[in-house]
TORDOBA-581514 format. One record per residue (C-alpha): x, y, z. Coordinates in steps of 0.1 Angstrom, whole numbers, plus 2048, in hexadecimal, padded with zeros to 3 digits. Layout:
! residues N
XYZ/...
END
This chain:
! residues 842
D8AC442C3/D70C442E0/D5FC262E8/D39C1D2E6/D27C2830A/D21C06322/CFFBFF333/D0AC1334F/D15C31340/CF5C3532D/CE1C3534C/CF8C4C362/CE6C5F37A/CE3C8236B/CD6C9D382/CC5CB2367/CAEC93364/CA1C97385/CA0C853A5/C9AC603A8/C8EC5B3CD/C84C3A3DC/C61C413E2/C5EC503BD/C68C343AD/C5AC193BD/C37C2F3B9/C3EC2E393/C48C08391/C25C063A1/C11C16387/C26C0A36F/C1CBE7375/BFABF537A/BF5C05357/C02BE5349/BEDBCA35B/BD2BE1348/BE0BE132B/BE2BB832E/BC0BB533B/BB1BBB31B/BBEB9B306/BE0B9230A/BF5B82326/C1BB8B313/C25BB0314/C37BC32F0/C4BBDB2F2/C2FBF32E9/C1DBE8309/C39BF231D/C37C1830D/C14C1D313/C17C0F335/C33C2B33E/C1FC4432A/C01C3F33B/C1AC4035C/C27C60350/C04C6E345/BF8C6936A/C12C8137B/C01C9C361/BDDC96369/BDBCA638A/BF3CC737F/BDDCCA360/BBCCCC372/BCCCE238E/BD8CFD373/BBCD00362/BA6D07384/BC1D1B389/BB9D2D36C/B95D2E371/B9AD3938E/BAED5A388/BA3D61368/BC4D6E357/BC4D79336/BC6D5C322/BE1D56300/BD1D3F2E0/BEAD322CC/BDBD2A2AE/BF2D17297/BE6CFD277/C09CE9284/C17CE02A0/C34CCA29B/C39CBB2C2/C4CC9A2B9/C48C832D6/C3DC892FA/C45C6F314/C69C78317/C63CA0317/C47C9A331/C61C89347/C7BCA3343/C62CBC34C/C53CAB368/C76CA5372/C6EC7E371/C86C7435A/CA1C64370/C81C5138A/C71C43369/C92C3A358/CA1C2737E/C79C1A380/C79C0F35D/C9BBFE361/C95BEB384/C72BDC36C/C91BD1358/C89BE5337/C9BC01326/C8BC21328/C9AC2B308/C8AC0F2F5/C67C14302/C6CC3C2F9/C74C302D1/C53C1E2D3/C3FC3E2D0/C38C512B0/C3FC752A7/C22C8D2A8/C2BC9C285/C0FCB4284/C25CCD272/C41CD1255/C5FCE1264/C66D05276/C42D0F27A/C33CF4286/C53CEC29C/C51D0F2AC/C2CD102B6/C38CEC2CA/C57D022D9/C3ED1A2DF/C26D092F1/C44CFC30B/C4DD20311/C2BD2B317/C26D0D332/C4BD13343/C45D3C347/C20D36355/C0DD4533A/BE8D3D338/BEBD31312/BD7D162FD/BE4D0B2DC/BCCD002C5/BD2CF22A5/BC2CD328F/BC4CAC299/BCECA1275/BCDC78276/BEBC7B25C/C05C8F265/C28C9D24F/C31C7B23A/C48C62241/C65C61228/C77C46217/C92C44201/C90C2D1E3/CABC251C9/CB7C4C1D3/C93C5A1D2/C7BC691EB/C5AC561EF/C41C5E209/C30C4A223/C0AC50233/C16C5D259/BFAC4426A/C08C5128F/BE9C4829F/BE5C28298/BF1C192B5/BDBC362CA/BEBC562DB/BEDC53300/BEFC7C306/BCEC862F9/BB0C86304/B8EC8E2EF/B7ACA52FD/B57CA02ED/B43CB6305/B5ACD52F2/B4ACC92CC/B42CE52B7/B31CE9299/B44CFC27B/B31D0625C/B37D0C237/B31D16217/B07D20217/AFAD45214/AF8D66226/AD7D7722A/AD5D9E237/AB7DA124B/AB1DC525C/ABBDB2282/AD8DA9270/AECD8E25C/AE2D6925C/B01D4D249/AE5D3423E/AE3D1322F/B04D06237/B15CE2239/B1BCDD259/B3DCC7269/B42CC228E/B64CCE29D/B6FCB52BC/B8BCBE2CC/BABCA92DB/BB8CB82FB/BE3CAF301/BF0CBD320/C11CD4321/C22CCF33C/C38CF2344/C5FCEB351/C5CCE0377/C3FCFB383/C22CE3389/C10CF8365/C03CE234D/BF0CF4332/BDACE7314/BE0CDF2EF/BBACD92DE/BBACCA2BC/B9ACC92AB/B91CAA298/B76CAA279/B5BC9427D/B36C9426C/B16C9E27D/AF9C7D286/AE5C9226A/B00C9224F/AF6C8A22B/ADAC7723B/AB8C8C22F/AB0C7520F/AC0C53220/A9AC4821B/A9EC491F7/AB5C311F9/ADAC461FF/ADFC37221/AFCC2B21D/B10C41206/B02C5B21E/B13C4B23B/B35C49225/B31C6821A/B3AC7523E/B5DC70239/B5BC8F222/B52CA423E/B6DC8F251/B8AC94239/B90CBA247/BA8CAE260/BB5C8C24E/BD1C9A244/BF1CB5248/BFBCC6224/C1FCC4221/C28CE1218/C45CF722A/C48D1C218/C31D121FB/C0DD1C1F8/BF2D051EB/BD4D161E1/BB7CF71E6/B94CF81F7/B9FCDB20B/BBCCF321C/BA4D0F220/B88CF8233/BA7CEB249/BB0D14253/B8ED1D25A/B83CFC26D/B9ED01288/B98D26286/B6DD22289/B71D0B2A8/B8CD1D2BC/B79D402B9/B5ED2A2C5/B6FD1C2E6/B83D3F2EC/B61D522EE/B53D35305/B6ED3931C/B6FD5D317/B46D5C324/B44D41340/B63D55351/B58D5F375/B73D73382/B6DD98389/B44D91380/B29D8E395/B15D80374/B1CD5E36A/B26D60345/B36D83335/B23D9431F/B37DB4317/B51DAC2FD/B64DD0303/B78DC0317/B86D9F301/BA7DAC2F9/BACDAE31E/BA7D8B323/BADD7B300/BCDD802E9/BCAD6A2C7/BEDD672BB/BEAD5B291/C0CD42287/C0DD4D263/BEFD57250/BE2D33250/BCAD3F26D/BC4D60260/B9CD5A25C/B9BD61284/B92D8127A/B7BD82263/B6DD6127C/B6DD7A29B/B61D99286/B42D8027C/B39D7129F/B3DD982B0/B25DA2295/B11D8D28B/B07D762A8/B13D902C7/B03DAD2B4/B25DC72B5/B24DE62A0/B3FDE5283/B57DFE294/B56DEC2BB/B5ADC92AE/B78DD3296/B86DE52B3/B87DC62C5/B94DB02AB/BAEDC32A3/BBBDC52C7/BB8DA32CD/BCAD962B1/BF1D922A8/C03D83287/C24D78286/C33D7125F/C49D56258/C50D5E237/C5CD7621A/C59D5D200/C3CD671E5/C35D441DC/C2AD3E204/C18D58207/BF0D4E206/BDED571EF/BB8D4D1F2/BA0D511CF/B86D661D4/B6CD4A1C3/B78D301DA/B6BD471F9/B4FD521EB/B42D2C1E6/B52D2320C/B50D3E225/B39D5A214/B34D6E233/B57D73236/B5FD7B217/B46D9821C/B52DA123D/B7BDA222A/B69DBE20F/B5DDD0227/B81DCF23B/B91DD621B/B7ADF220D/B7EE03236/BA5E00234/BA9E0C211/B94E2C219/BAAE2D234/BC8E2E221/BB9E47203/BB0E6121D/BD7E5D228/BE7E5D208/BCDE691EF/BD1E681CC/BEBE4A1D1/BD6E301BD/BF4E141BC/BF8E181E0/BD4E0A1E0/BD8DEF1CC/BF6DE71E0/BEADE51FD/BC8DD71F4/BBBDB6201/BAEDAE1E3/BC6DA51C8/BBADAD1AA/BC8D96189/BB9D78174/BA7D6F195/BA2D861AF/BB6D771D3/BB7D801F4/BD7D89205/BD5D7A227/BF6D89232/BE2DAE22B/BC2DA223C/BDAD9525A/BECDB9259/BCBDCA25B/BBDDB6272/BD5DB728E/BE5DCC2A6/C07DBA2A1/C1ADAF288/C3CD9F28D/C58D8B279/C70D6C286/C91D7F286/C9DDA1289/CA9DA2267/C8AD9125B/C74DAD26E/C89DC925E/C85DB923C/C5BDBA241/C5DDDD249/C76DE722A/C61DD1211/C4ADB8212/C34DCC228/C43DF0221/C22E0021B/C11DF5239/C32DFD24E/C2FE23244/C0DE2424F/C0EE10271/C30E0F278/C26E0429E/C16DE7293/C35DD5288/C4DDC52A0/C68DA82A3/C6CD892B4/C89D742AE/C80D4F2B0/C8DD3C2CA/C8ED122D4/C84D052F4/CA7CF8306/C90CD9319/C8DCC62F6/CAACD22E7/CC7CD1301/CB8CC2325/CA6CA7310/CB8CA02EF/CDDCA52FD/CDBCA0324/D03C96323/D06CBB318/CEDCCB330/CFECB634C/D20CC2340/D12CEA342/D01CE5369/D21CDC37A/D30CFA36D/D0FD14373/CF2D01384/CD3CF3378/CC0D1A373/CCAD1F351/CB2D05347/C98D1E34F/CAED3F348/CC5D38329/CD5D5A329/CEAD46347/CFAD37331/D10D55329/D25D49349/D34D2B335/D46D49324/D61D4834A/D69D27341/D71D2B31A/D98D24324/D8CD0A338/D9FCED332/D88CCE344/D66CE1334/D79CDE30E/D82CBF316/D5ACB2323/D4CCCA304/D5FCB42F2/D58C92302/D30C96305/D33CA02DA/D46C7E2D0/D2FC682E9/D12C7A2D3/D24C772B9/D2DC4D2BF/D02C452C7/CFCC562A9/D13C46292/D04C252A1/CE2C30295/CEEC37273/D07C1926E/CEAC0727A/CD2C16260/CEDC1C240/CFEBFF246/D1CC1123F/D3DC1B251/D3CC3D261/D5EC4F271/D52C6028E/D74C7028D/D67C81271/D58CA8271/D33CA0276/D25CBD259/D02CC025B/CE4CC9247/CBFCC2255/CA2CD724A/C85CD722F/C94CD620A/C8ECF51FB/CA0D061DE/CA4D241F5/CB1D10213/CCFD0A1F8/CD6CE51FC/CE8CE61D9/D01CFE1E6/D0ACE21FF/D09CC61E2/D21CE01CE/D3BCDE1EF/D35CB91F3/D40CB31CD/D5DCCB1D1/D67CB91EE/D68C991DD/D7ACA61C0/D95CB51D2/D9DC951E5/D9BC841C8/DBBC991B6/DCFC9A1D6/DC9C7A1E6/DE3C7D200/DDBC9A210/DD2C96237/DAECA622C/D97CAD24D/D7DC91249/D5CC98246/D3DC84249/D22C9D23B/CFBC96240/CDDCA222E/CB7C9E239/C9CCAF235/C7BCA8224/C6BCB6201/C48CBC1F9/C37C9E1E8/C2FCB81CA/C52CD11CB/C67CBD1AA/C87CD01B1/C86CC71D9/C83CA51CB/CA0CA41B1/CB6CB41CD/CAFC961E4/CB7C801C5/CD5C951C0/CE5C8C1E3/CDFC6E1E6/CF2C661C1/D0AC791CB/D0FC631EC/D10C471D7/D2EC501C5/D41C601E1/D3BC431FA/D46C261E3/D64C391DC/D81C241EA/D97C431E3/D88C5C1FB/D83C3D212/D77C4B232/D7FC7022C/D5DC78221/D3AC6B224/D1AC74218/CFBC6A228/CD5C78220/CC6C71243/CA3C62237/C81C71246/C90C8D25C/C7BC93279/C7DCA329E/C83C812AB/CA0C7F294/CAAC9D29C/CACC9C2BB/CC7C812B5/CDCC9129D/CDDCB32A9/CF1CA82C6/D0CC992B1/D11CB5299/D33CC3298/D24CDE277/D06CF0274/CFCCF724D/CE6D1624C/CEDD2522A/CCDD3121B/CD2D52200/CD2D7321A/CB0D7C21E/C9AD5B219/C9BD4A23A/C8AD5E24F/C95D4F270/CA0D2926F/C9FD1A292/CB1CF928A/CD4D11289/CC6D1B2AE/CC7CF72B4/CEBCF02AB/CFAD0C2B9/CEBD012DB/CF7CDB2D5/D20CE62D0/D1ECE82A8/D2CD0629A/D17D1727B/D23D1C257/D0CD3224D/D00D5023B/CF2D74248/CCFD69247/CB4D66260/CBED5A288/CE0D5327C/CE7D8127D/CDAD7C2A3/CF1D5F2AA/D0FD6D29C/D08D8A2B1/D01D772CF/D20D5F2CE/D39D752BC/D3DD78295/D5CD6629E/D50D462AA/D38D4128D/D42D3A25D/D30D57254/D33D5522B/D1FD6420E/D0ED84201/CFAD9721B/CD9DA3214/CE6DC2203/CFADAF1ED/CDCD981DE/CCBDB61DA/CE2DC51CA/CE6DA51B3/CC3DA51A9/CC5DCA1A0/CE5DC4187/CDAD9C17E/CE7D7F18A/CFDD6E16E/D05D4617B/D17D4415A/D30D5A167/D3CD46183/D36D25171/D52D3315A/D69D44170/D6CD2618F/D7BD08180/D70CF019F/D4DD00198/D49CF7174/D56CD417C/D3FCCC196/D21CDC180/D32CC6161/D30CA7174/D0ECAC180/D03CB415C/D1BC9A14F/D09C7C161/D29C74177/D12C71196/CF7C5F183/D0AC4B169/CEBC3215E/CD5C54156/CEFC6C14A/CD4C88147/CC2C83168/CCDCA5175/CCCCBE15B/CAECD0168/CBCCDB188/CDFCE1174/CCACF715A/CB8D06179/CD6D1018A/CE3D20168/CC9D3215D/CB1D37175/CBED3A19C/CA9D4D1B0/CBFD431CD/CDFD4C1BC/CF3D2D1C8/D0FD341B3/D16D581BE/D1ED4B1E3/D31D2B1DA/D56D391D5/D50D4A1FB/D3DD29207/D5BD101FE/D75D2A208/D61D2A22E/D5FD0322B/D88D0322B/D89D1824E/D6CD00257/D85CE1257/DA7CF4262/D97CFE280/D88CD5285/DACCC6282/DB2CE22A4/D9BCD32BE/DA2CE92DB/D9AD062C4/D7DCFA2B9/D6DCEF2D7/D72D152E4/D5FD232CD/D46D072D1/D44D142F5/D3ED3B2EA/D20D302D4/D11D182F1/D15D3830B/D09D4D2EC/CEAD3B2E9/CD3D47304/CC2D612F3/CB3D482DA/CA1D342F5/C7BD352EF/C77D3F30D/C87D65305/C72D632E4/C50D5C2FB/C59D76314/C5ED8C2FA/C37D862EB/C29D8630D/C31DA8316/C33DBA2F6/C16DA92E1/BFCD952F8/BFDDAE317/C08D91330/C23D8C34C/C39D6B349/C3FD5D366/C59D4137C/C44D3B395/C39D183A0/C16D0C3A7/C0ECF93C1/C10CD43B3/BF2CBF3BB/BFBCAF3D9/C07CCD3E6/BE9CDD3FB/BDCCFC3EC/
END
């Protein structure tokens, strides 16, 4: 058994942490002191803890300043074309430590920190997440935004400042109960309001057709002001923008009758307007049709078309006129790229503003909407995709609910002239969905409203084009594209797990952090005995600070001999967290009846949040965490196996247990996940994958060798297959014995012996109604699970094949994935180059 890092390990010099030189840190001690004498100044003479972050926040912040301004002139300056990002999450976590990384400040601030005789670690706990999102989505348009910054594009993400972001979770007496996310409470030192940007943003009213043309009239107004954060690119002076609007109400709100009397409800009344950005819906793969949601979507979408078109005007380059008035040439200069459909009213916004206010002909403006815009889909799940009632639009937005019928009646006259006669085809393809209540399908309007369309994963892409979106494949096939997701390797391997990335430059130099696909030169040392042997070491020191954490919040007993078997994602039915419940119980049962067996030991971890309204996510959490109580009071299994739920999963949890993961989980039914990025994650960290043919997971088995990865389960073909004959669960329920004993005890109230019947819904859901088929792949599953913890007990072995999935994991580097979007859907040229730093002269 290792031992527990001293004070002086923990704060080794590591050279991917940059350069701690003299004059740097004294500089930083400096304004340290500085920033906290202000702090003080205002009322008290002791210092917190929390006074000690700001202070090296506000440190931190100042080395960004000066590189922030200077890029933007930059920008101004040569005019490139310019990338929006427009994204209702962005799940960035916290930003002092990845500021430092990327600044390359980390090891000045942490020696500075430590001669002011504080723990840089400490003050770094002190912040709170920025949980603007729910899970993949949101945490790729953060990814995204690094990548962007590191390969020099000219890209702004915008996106909405909610004051409440994805809940806080707590467990209680087993269940999941959720906590307001009240992360600004204590202020955020990396924004900055803008007011001078405001912009107004109207709703609901009337549209009148005059003969000059169409007047929206009569609407409520609400005032957009945005939040500028700075993202600082990976050691090349760029630091690019994140703008946030905020909702706030107009002087003149409510306020016409307050001489009758209504002053004051009038003045409370502005948190109605208000409310639009209060709050983050929960919901991960799940749509939830409610006005509130639809005012969110176009709010950030009315205020960003706004500041895109400024831009787009006040640009000098190339013009001896001050503002640009000729709108041919946007796509030139703008790309709009849509993160799901949840921005999708940018084009009917930009169809409106082209027309309506810049007096474009149909034909010229669509032209140019079209080629500006790009949609990427997340998703292949029906019950995600939006939806929007046709009433609900026609009450909120009734210009562009006009301006979608006339898009729709254009591109079905489009397609009738191509396949005429075909009257399903129509319907099909409609973006009208006709039914009890006539919808509109956003993922149609997005289709037909841009010149790009991509999915998350090859296999994803090729499952868009074979069915989802199969009719508007035949017709455009050049429209549709991939581009497999990727992770940015400065949070999530420089950052999160600098033993590792310390471990990886003294074999190949510090380059690959900018050019993963180095990576692939680990592959000359797989036989390497000292590189096995500090693989190795780095896991269990990750593994030993992690255990502390949990020991520390379980107040339980953890082996960190033991096979670290994780599972951390959103609970969904499709994501197939039963099917690891099923293994767990199997587990336990199997020690139980042959007690003396030298079983591999396993500690196995679950986290993941469910939506405050999704009953089965909720029953599964209960489900885990009774089954952990059994298991873990057990004094037969003893140490053998442990079950923890790891409460309110986050990217600041992550990015602790990550690194001590010996097994990543990624077992969703074939065809339901369309990428994952957490697996991406894991294989980068030195876990090896269990997993299924599904999404990212196809790539990586690819990329590090079908070998070096579990594969288990049906394939694509085989579910469909299944769903053509029927899947029977009965079937396997009778013919596996350890199946129909871990269903019995479920059912039975073993794992819930005070309420015997507390599980029967997800038993009766899992035999009779299983979209997910959990059954069909558990015989395969616990069969993999057993070469799983053979291959454990042979160290050497395992850490080779840790080593071909760390060299194999260069192609899933956000950076690839950015490149990739650049160049084949936005027109642009990533580049490495450095700007001058701003006190460099020009």
């Amino acid at each position: 058994m290792s031992k527990p890092l001293s004070d002086q390990d923990k704060r080794k010099q590591i050279s991917v942490r940059g350069l701690a030189g003299v004059e740097n840190v004294a500089d930083l001690k400096t304004n340290f002191n500085r920033h906290l004498h202000f702090t003080l100044v205002k009322d008290r003479n002791v210092a917190t803890k929390r006074d000690y972050y700001f202070a090296l926040a506000n440190t931190v912040r100042d080395h960004l300043v000066g590189r922030w301004i200077r890029t933007q002139q930059h920008y101004y300056e040569k005019d490139p074309k310019r990338v929006y990002y427009l994204s209702l999450e962005f799940y960035m976590g916290r930003t002092l430590q990845n500021t430092m990384v990327n600044l390359g400040l980390e090891n000045a601030c942490d020696e500075a920190t430590y001669q002011l005789g504080l723990d840089m670690e400490e003050l770094q706990d002190m912040e709170e997440d920025a949980g603007l999102g729910n899970g993949g989505l949101g945490r790729l348009a953060a990814c995204f935004l690094d990548s962007m910054a590191s390969l020099g594009l000219a890209a702004y993400g915008y996106g909405i400042r909610y004051e409440f972001g994805i809940f806080n979770q707590k467990i209680v007496n087993g269940w999941q109960m959720e906590e307001a996310d009240d992360w600004l409470r204590y202020g955020n030192p990396w924004e900055k309001a803008r007011p001078e940007y405001m912009r107004p943003v109207h709703f609901y009213g009337r549209v009148e057709h005059h003969p000059d043309g169409v007047k929206w009239v009569d609407t409520q107004v609400v005032l957009a002001l945005p939040y500028d954060t700075p993202v600082p690119g990976y050691k090349n002076n760029i630091v690019n923008t994140m703008r946030l609007w905020s909702a706030k109400a107009p002087c003149e709100f409510n306020l016409k009758d307050f001489n009758v009397g209504g002053y004051i409800q009038a003045v409370l009344d502005r948190n109605l307007a208000e409310n639009i950005s209060r709050v983050l819906y929960p919901n991960d793969n799940f749509f939830e049709g409610k006005e509130l949601r639809l005012k969110q979507e176009y709010f950030v979408v009315a205020a960003t078309l706004q500041d895109i078109i400024r831009r787009f005007k006040s640009s000098k380059f190339g013009s001896t006129e001050v503002v640009r008035t000729d709108f041919t040439t946007l796509p030139d200069k703008v790309a709009i790229q849509l993160n799901d459909t949840h921005p999708a009213l940018a084009i009917p916004e930009l169809m409106r503003i082209l027309m309506d206010e810049e007096k474009l002909a149909w034909d010229k403006a669509w032209d140019i909407c079209v080629r500006t815009c790009a949609y990427t889909n997340h998703t292949v799940l029906p019950e995600a995709l939006e939806r929007w009632p046709i009433d609900l639009f026609q009450n909120l937005l009734p210009r562009h609910l006009e301006i979608i019928y006339e898009i729709n009646r254009r591109h079905l006259e489009h397609i009738a002239s191509k396949y005429p006669g075909d009257h399903d085809r129509l319907r099909r393809m409609s973006l009208i969905e006709e039914g009890d209540q006539k919808k509109i399908n956003m993922a149609h309007l997005c289709i037909v409203g841009s010149h790009a369309v991509n999915g998350v994963a090859r296999i994803h892409s090729d499952i868009l084009k074979a069915t989802v979106f199969k009719d508007f494949y035949e017709v455009e096939p050049q429209k549709f594209q991939n581009k497999t997701n990727g992770i940015t390797p400065r949070r999530w391997l420089v950052m999160c797990n600098p033993g590792l990335a310390e471990v990886i430059a003294e074999r190949i130099g510090e380059d690959y952090i900018r050019d993963l696909d180095q990576l692939k030169k680990l592959l000359r040392f797989e036989d390497d005995d000292s590189l096995i042997r500090d693989i190795a070491k780095v896991k269990q020191e990750n593994k030993l600070k992690f255990v502390a954490l949990l020991e520390e919040q379980y107040k339980m007993k953890i082996n960190p001999e033991s096979m670290f078997d994780l599972q951390v994602k959103r609970i969904h039915e499709y994501k197939r967290q039963l099917l690891n419940c099923l293994h767990i119980v199997t587990l336990y049962n199997r020690i139980k009846k042959e007690p003396r067996k030298p079983w591999t030991p396993r500690t196995i971890m679950i986290g993941g949040k469910a939506a405050p309204g999704y009953h089965t996510a909720k029953m599964i959490i209960r489900l885990i965490t009774a089954i952990g109580d059994i298991v873990n009071h057990d004094p037969v299994v003893g140490d053998r196996l442990k079950v923890i739920f790891l409460e309110n999963y986050r990217v600041t949890l992550a990015e602790k247990a990550i690194p001590a993961a010996d097994l990543s989980e990624q077992i969703s039914t074939a065809g339901t996940e369309a990428s994952g990025t957490g697996n991406m994650k894991f294989m980068l960290n030195g876990a090896l994958t269990i997993g299924t043919m599904d999404g990212a997971n196809v790539e990586m088995a690819e990329e590090a060798g079908e070998e070096n990865l579990f594969i288990f389960g049906m394939r694509v073909e085989d579910v469909d297959a299944m769903d053509k004959k029927g899947y029977d669960a009965t079937e396997y329920y009778n013919r596996i014995p350890e199946l129909k004993q871990a269903i019995d005890q479920i059912a039975g109230g073993f794992f819930s012996p005070k309420q015997p019947a507390l599980f029967k819904d997800i038993v009766n859901m899992l035999m009779h109604h299983d979209r997910f088929k959990v059954f069909a792949d558990y015989e395969d599953y616990m069969k993999c699970q057993e070469k799983v913890s053979a291959l454990y007990k042979n160290t050497r072995e395992w850490t080779r094949k840790v080593i071909h999935n760390i060299a194999g994991s260069g192609k899933f580097s956000s950076d690839r994935t950015i490149a990739q979007y650049a160049r084949e859907i936005w027109g642009m040229e990533p580049s490495l180059a450095k700007i001058a730093a701003p006190d460099d002269p020009r």
